[in-house]
C-alpha positions in Angstrom: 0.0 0.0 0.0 3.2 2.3 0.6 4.0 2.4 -3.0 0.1 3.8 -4.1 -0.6 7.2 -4.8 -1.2 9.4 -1.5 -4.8 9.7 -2.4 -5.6 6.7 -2.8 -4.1 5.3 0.2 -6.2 8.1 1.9 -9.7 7.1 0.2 -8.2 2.9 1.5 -8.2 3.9 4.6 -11.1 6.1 5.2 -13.0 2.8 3.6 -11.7 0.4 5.4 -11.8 2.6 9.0 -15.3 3.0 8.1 -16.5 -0.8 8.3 -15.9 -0.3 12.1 -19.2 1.5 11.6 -21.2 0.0 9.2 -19.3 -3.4 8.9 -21.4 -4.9 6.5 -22.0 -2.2 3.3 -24.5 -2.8 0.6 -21.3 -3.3 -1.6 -20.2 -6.3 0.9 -21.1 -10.0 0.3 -20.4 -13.0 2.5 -17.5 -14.9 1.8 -17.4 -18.6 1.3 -18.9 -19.8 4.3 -17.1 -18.3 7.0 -19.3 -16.8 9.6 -18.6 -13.1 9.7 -16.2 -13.5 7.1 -17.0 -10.7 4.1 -15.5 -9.6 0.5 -15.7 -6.2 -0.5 -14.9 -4.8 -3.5 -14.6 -1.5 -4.8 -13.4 -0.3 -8.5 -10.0 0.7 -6.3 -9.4 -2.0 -4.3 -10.6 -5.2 -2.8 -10.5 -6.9 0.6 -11.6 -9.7 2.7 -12.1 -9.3 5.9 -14.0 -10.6 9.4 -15.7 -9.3 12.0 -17.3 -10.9 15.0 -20.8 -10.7 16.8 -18.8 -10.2 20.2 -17.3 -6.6 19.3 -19.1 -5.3 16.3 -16.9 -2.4 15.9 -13.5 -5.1 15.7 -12.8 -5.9 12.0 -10.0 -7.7 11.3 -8.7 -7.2 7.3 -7.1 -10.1 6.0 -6.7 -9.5 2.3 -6.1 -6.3 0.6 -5.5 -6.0 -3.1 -5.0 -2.6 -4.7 -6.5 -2.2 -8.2 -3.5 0.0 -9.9 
């Protein structure tokens, strides 16, 4: 992500820091069959990540893939 254009790294992060509050988007779908596992993807970038019933505003991102 270090190597991506300042503004995008900004628009990243202020998508991903936003799934604390809403952690389940319209634009996010379950993935495979991992309970409160999710795939979201954007026309910038794509992730996979988790988050649990227990602490709603936790999400753990596992996969991150820039689209450059």
């Amino acid at each position: 992500m270090r190597l991506a254009a300042p503004t995008l790294r900004a628009s990243i992060v202020d998508a991903l820091l936003d799934l604390g509050d809403e952690p389940t988007p319209p634009d996010a779908v379950p993935y495979a069959e991992i309970p409160g596992a999710y795939e979201l993807i954007t026309p910038t970038f794509r992730t996979l990540y988790t988050h649990g019933p227990d602490n709603p505003d936790h999400v753990s991102v596992w996969v991150l893939h820039i689209n450059t």
